[in-house]
Every structure is written in structure tokens, then in C-alpha cells.
C-alpha positions in Angstrom: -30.6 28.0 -37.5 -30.3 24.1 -37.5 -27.5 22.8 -35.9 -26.5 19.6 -38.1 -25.2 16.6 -36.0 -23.7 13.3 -36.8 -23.8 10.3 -34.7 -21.0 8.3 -33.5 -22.0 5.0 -32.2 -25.4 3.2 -33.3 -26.1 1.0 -30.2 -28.2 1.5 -27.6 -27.7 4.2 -26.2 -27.0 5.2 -29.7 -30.5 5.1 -30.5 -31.7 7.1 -27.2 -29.8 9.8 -28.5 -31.1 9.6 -32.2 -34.5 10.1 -30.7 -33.3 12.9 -29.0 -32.5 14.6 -31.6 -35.8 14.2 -33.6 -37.1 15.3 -31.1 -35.8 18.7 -31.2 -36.8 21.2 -34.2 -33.5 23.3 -34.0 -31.3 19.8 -34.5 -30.9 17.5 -37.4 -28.8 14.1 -37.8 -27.1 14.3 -41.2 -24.8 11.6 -40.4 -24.6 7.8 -38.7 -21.0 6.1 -38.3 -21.1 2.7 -36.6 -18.8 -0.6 -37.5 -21.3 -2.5 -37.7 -23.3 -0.9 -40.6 -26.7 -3.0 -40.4 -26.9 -0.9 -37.1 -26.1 2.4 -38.5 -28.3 1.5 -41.7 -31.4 1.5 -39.4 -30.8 4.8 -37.7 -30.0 6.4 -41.1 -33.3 5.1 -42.5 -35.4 6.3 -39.7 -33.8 9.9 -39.2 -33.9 10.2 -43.3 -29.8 10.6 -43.5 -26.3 8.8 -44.8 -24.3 6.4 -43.4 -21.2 8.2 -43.1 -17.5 7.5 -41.4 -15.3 9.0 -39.0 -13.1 10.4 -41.6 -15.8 11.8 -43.5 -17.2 13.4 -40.9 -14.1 14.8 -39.5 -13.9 17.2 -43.4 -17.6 17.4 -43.7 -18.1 21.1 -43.4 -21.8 20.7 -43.0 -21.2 18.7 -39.8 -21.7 21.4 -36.7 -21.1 19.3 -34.0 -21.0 15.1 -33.1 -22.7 13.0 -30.6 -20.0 10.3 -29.4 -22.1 6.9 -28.2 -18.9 4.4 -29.4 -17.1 2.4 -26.8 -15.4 4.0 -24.0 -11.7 3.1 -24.9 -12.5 5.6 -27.9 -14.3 8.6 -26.2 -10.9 10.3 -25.6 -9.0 9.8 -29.1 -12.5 10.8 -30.6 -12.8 14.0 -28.5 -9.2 15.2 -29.0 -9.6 14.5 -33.2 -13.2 16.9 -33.8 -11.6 19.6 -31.1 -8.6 19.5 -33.6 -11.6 19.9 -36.2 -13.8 22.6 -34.7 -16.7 20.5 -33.9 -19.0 20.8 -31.1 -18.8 17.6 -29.3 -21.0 15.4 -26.9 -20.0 12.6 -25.4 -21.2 9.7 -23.6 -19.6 9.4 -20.3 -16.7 8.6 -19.3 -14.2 10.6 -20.9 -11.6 7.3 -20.7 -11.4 4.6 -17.9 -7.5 6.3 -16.7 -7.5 9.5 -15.1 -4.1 10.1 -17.0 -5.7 9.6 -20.3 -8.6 12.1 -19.3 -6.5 14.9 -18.2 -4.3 14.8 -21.3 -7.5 14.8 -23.9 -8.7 17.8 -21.3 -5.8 19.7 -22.4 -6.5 19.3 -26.2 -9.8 20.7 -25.2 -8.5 24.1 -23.8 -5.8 24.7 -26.3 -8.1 24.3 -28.9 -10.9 25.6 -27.0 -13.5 23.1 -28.2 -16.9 23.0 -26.9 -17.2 19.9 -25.3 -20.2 18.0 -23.2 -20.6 15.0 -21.1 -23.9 12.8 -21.2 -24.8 12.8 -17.5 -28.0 13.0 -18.5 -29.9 12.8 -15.2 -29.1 16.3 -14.4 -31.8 16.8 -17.1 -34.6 14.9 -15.6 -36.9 16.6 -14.4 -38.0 15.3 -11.4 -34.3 15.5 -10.3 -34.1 19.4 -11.5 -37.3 19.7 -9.4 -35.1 19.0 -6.3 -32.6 21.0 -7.1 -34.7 24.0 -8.0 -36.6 23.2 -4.4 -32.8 23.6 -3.0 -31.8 27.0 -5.3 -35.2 28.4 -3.9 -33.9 28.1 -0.1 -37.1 25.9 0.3 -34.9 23.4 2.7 -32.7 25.6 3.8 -29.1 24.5 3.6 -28.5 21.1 2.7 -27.1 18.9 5.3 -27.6 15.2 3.4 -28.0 13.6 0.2 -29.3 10.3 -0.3 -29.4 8.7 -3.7 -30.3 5.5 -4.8 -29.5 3.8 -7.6 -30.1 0.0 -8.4 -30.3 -1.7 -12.2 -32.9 -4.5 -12.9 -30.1 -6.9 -13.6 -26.6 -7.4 -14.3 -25.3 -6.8 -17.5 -23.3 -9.7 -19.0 -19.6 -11.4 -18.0 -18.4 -9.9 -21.6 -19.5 -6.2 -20.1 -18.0 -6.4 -17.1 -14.7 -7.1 -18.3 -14.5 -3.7 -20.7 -16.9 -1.7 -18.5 -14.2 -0.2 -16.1 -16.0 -1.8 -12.7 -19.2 -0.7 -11.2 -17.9 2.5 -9.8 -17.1 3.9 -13.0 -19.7 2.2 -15.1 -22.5 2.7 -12.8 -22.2 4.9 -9.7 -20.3 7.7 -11.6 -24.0 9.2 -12.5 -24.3 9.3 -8.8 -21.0 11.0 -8.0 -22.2 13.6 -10.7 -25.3 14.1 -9.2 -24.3 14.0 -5.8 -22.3 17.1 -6.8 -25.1 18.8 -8.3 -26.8 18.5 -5.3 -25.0 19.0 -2.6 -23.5 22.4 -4.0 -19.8 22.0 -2.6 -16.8 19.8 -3.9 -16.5 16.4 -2.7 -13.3 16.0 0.2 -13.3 12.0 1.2 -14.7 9.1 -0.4 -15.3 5.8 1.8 -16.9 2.6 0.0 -17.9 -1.2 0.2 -18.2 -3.1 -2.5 -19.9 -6.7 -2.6 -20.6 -9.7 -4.8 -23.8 -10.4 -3.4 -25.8 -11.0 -7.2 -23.5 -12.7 -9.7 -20.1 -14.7 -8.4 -19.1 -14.1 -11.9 -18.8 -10.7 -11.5 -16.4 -11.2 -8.6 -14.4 -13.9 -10.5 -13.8 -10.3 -12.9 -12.6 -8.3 -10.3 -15.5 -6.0 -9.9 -18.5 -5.5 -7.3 -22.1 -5.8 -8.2 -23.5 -4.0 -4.6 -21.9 -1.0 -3.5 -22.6 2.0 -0.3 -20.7 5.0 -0.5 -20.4 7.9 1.7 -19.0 10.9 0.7 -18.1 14.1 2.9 -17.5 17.8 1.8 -15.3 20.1 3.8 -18.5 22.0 5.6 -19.7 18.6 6.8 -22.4 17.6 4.4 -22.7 14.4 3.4 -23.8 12.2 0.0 -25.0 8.7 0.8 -25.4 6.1 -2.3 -26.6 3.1 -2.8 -25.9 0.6 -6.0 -27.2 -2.5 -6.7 -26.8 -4.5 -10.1 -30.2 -6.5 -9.3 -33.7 -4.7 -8.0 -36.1 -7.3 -8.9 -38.8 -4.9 -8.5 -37.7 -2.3 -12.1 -35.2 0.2 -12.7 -34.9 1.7 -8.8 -34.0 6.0 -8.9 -34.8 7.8 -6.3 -33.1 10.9 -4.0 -33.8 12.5 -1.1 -31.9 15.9 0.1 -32.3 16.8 3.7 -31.8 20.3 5.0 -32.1 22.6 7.9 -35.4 23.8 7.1 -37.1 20.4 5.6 -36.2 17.8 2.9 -37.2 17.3 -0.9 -37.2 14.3 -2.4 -37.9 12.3 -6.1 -39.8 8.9 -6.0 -39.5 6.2 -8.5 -41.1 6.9 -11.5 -43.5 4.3 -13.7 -44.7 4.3 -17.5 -48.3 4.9 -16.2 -48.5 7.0 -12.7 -51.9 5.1 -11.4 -52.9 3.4 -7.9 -55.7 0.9 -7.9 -57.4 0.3 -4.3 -59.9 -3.1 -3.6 -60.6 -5.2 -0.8 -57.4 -6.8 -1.5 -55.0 -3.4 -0.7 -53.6 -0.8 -2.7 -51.5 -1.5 -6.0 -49.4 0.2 -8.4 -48.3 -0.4 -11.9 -44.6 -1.6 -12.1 -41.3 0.7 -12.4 -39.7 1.6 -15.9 -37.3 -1.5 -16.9 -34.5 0.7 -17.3 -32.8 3.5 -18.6 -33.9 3.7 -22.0 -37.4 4.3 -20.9 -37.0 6.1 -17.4 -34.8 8.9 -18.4 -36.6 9.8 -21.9 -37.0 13.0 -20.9 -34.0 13.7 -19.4 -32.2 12.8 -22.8 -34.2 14.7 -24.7 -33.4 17.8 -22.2 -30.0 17.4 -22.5 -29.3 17.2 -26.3 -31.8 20.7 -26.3 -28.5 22.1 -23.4 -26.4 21.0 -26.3 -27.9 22.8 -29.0 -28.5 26.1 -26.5 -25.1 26.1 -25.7 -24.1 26.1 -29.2 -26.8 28.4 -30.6 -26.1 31.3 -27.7 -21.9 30.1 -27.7 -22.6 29.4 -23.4 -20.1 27.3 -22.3 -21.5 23.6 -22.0 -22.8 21.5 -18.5 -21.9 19.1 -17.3 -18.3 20.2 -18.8 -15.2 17.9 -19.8 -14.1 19.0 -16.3 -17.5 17.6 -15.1 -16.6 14.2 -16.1 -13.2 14.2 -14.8 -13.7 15.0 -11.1 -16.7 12.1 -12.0 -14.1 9.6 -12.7 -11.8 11.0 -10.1 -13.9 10.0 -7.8 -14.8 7.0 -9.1 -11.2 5.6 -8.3 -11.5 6.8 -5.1 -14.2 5.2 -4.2 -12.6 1.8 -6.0 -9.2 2.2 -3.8 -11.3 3.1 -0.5 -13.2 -0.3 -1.0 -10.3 -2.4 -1.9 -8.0 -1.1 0.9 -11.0 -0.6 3.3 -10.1 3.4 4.2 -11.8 6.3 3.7 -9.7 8.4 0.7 -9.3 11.8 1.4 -8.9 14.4 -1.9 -7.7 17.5 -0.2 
């Protein structure tokens, strides 16, 4: 069986997905919708389909199931309309920058039962499933700390910023996600600090472009991250998990995994520049969860549900570092 998929949304991350999908045997794009149709022209050339539209693919019965990549203010209208229509659905995080908005397009999910995904796709890489396997095994013994790191090459631009929802919801929501996939119990307080420490532009918007957080589950254990909108030095990912019986951790990765020694010291090649390269992949793992979880009808992960204790915490941590307290959620 090939499970047919259209694409929603021919932008960047638009394109990681599209190679995704090629990349799997068991998946095939039938479809590109974009509004700007010089961008969904190109995809639709290389993947050998049409350039379709919403509409279209809403009554196309040979449509299985859509990958949303469009702007966030339409993730949740998008979601609620193929639920209606039986799709399968994937979706680019966040569900919808207002916790309000996301619960209600949750509900259209379970009364209609829809199968629906959210792209946190570093749950996928595979250095990162390394450490949780290492913490499944009882390797560590039982985690006590979680360190993530999480710093971008450079700010994205003012025009960004403005629609992005704020660094805690843009940005550090892939670490709330994965500190929950790590630490195995539900997040209870959330205590921030944000900065403008790059870009005074950023602040003029409202928004922070360095950011700690700590967060604290009910047993104790504890998630530490660290954002930063400028690492001068690449695309900076790396966790550590800390347990009774030892710790486990993921370095940095690089496009070419070398160390050159001379008289001069010990080198090594530079990180990946970003996303698009660093979490190949991990993007590629997670459109192959999409299709298994259609193909064997297993419920999808990360769930809708996922994303919204993602985003719940993401205004947590907002409110904890604009009223300087620690936010409990119990």
C-alpha cells in the first residue's frame, strides 16, 4: 500500500518535508498547495505531481492524508477542516499561538476521531532516541536531570518575530517537548529569564532572544534549557540526562564527523548551519511514524495533545519570565 499525501505549505520547511517523503517507498506526494505558486511549481516538478488547492484537496478521494507546513495562524482552521474530511493529518508545530484556539481544534479532533500528528521532529533523531533508549534500558538508572541546549546560528528577521509567537513558543517549545520525552513524568512548575542580549530589535517586538529555563516534575527531577538566537560557532544541539546510576548524553553533530591533529592542536570540521541539515534524519524518521501509524491504524506520536501541553508550557514559561515567578501547573 502507498499512502498518497499532499502538501500544504511549499516553504522551507515545506521542502524538508518533501524530501521526506521521497524518501520513503510506502509514501507518495500527489499534491502541492502554496499561495505563492512559483514555490509550489518547483516542488511539484521535482516530486513528478500537480499543483493542487486546499479545496481540491479537501474532495480528492485519492488524497490519504496532508502534511500542513503553512503559517501558524492556519494550522488550527486547517486541522479542524481535513478531520471533518477524514484525512490523516500532520502538522507543523504549533497547533495555534492561543491555548483557547488549541483546545477547541482538539475537540474537533476527538469527535471526529481524526488521526492527527505534530512535527516535533527531534524525537526522531537519532542520536536523541539513542538517549532515550539508554534511559528505557535502565542504563542510568532513574533520571534525576535533564540538560538541553539549544542555540540558532542567528536571529531570524524583525518581520519573523512579529508573527512568530515569541521565542518560547517559536523556539524552545522543541525543548519543552523533548524535555518531556526525557524526563518520563509531567512537567509541575516552570521558572524562566528571558533576555535581549543579540538583537535590540527583538526587544523593541516584545520578545527575548536568550532564554534559561528550569523546569520541575512532582518527584523532583528537573529539565534545565538553554536558548540562544546567536551561536556563532553553527546550529548548537546537544542533551545530557543525568541519573542515579550514570549519565548519557548527545554531542553536536557536523556534516563530516572528522578530527585533524598537527603541531598546531586538534581541529574539527564546523557544526551543521541549521535545521534543515542537522535534523535530516530525524525528518525523514518521523514522516516514516506517520505512514506506520496510518498503515498499522496505531494512534500517532507526538499526538495533538502532545503539542498542547508543548504550548502550555510555553506560556508558562512566557508569564514566569515577565512577572519574574516560578508558575506552578498543578
Amino acid at each position: 500500500m502507498v499512502t498518497k499525501l499532499a502538501l500544504l505549505g511549499a516553504g522551507r520547511i515545506g521542502k524538508v518535508h518533501a524530501q521526506a517523503i521521497a524518501s520513503d517507498s510506502r509514501a507518495k506526494l500527489v499534491a502541492v498547495v502554496d499561495a505563492v505558486a512559483e514555490a509550489a511549481q518547483a516542488i511539484a516538478d521535482q516530486a513528478g505531481c500537480k499543483v493542487s488547492t486546499i479545496d481540491a484537496v479537501l474532495a480528492d478521494p485519492e488524497v490519504d492524508a496532508v502534511v500542513i507546513c503553512t503559517p501558524t495562524n492556519t494550522h488550527a482552521d486547517l486541522i479542524e477542516r481535513f478531520a471533518k474530511a477524514g484525512k490523516a493529518i500532520f502538522c507543523e508545530k504549533p497547533i495555534d499561538l492561543d491555548v483557547v484556539r488549541a483546545k477547541a481544534c482538539l475537540e474537533v479532533v476527538r469527535q471526529t476521531g481524526a488521526r492527527v500528528m505534530l512535527g516535533f521532529n527531534r524525537r526522531f533523531d537519532p542520536h536523541f532516541r539513542a538517549v532515550r533508549k539508554a534511559i528505557e534500558d535502565g542504563t542510568i538508572g532513574n533520571v534525576e536531570m535533564v540538560t538541553i541546549t539549544s542555540r540558532d546560528p542567528g536571529p531570524p528577521p524583525a518581520s519573523y518575530i512579529k508573527v512568530s509567537g515569541g521565542i518560547f513558543r517559536d523556539m524552545t517549545i522543541h525543548d519543552f517537548d523533548m524535555a518531556r520525552f526525557l524526563l518520563g513524568e509531567e512537567i509541575v512548575s516552570v521558572t524562566a529569564f528571558g533576555s535581549v542580549l543579540v538583537d535590540p530589535e527583538i526587544g523593541k517586538l516584545g520578545d527575548y532572544d536568550s532564554a534559561s529555563i528550569i523546569l520541575t516534575t512532582a518527584s523532583g527531577r528537573q529539565a534545565m534549557i538553554s536558548n540562544s538566537r546567536r551561536a556563532s560557532y553553527g546550529y548548537d544541539q546537544r542533551i545530557e540526562v543525568h541519573g542515579s546510576l550514570g549519565a548519557v548524553s548527545a554531542e553536536n553533530q557536523r556534516p563530516v564527523s572528522i578530527e585533524i591533529a598537527t603541531g598546531n592542536g586538534y581541529t574539527r570540521p564546523p557544526l551543521h548551519d541549521f535545521f534543515m541539515t542537522r535534523y535530516t534524519a530525524a525528518y525523514a524518521a518521523e514522516i516514516s511514524a506517520f505512514i506506520d501509524s496510518i498503515v498499522e491504524g496505531t494512534a500517532p506520536s507526538p499526538s495533538a495533545e502532545d503539542g498542547l501541553i508543548a504550548l502550555q508550557l510555553a506560556d508558562a514559561a512566557l508569564r514566569s519570565a515577565s512577572e519574574h515567578v516560578t508558575i506552578s501547573l498543578v
